[in-house]
C-alpha positions as CSV (number, residue, x, y, z in Angstrom):
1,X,-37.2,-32.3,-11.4
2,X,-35.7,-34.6,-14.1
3,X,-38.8,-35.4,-16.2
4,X,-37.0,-38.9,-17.9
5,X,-33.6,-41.4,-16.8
6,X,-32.0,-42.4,-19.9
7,X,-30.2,-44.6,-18.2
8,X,-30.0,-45.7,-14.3
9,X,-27.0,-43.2,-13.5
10,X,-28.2,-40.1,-15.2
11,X,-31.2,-38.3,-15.7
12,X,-31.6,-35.7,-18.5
13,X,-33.7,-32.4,-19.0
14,X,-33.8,-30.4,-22.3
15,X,-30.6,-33.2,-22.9
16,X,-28.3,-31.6,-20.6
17,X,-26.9,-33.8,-17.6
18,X,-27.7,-32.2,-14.4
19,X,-28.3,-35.6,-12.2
20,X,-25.8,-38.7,-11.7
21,X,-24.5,-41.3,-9.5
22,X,-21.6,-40.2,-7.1
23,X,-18.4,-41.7,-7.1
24,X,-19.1,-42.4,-3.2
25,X,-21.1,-45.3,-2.9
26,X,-24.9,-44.2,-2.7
27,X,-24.6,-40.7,-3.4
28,X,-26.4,-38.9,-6.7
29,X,-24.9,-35.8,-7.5
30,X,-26.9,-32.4,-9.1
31,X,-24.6,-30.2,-11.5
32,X,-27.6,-27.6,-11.0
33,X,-29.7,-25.6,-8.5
34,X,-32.6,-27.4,-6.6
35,X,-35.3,-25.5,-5.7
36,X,-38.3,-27.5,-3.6
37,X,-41.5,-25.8,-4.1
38,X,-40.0,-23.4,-6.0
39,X,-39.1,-23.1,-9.4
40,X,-36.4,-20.3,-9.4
41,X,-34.1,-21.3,-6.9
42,X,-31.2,-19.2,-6.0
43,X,-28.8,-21.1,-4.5
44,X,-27.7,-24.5,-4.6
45,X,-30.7,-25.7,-2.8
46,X,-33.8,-23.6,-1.6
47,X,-36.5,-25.1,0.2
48,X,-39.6,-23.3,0.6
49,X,-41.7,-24.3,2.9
50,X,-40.7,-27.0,6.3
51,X,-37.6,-29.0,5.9
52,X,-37.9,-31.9,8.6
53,X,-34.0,-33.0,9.7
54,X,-34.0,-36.8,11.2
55,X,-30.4,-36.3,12.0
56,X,-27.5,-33.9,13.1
57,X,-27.6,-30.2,10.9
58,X,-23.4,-29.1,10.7
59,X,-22.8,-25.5,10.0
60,X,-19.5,-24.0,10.1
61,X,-20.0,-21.5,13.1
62,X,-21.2,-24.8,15.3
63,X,-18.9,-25.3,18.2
64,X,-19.1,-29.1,17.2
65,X,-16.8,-27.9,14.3
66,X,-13.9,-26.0,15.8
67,X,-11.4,-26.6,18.1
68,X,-8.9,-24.5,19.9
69,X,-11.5,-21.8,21.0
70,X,-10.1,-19.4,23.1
71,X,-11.2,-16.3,25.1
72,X,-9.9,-13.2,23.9
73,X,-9.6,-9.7,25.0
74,X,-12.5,-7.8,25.1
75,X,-12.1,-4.3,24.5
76,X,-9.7,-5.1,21.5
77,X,-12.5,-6.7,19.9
78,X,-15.0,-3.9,20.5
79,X,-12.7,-1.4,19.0
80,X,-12.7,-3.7,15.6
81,X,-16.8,-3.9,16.1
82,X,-16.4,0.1,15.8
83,X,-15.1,0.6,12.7
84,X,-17.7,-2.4,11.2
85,X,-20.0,-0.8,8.7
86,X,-23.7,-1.2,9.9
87,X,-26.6,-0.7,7.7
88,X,-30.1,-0.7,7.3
89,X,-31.8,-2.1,3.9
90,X,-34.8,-3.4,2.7
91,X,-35.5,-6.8,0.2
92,X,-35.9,-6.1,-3.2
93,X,-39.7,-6.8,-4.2
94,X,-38.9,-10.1,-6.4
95,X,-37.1,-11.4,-4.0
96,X,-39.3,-10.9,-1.0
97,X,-42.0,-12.1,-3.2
98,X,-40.3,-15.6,-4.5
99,X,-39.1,-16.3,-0.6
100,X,-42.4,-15.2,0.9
101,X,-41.2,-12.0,3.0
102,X,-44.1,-9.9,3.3
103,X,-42.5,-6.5,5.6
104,X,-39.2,-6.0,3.5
C-alpha cells in the first residue's frame, strides 16, 4: 500500500503514481496490481484470505447480465463439446504456494 500522499489526489511509492482520484465523482483509481494479504499479486486484484460482499457480485456469465437466452439444440452442441480439448494438469509449486493450494 502507498506508504505517503503527496497530495490529496495522488499517492506515490518509489515516486511513481499508482493511486489517484477518478474522474467519476468518488472513485480512486490504481494504475497497478493490488494484492490483499499478499504481496505478489497476480492479477489486477488478489485477495487472500475472506472477501465479505455487502452488496450485489456481477460476473459476466450471471443471467442478470444477458438477455435474449435461448434454448438450443442439443445434440449439435454435444458434437462441438467432442472435439473440445480436455486435460488434466497440475499447479506449478510457486503458485500453489503463494495462493495456498496444498494438493496441486
Amino acid at each position: 500500500f502507498p506508504s505517503q500522499a503527496s497530495n490529496p489526489g495522488q499517492f506515490e511509492s518509489d515516486g511513481d503514481v499508482l493511486w489517484q482520484r477518478g474522474h467519476v465523482p468518488e472513485t480512486i483509481v490504481c494504475h497497478a496490481r493490488v494484492g490483499i494479504n499478499t504481496d505478489a499479486p497476480d492479477e489486477a486484484l488478489v485477495v487472500c484470505g475472506n472477501a465479505k460482499v455487502m452488496g450485489r457480485v456481477m460476473h459476466p456469465s450471471d443471467s442478470r447480465a444477458k438477455q435474449n437466452i435461448q434454448e438450443v439444440d442439443t445434440n449439435e452442441q454435444l458434437r462441438r463439446i467432442t472435439q473440445m480439448r480436455v486435460v488434466e494438469y497440475d499447479y506449478k509449486p510457486e503458485f500453489a504456494s503463494v495462493m495456498g493450494i496444498k494438493n496441486t
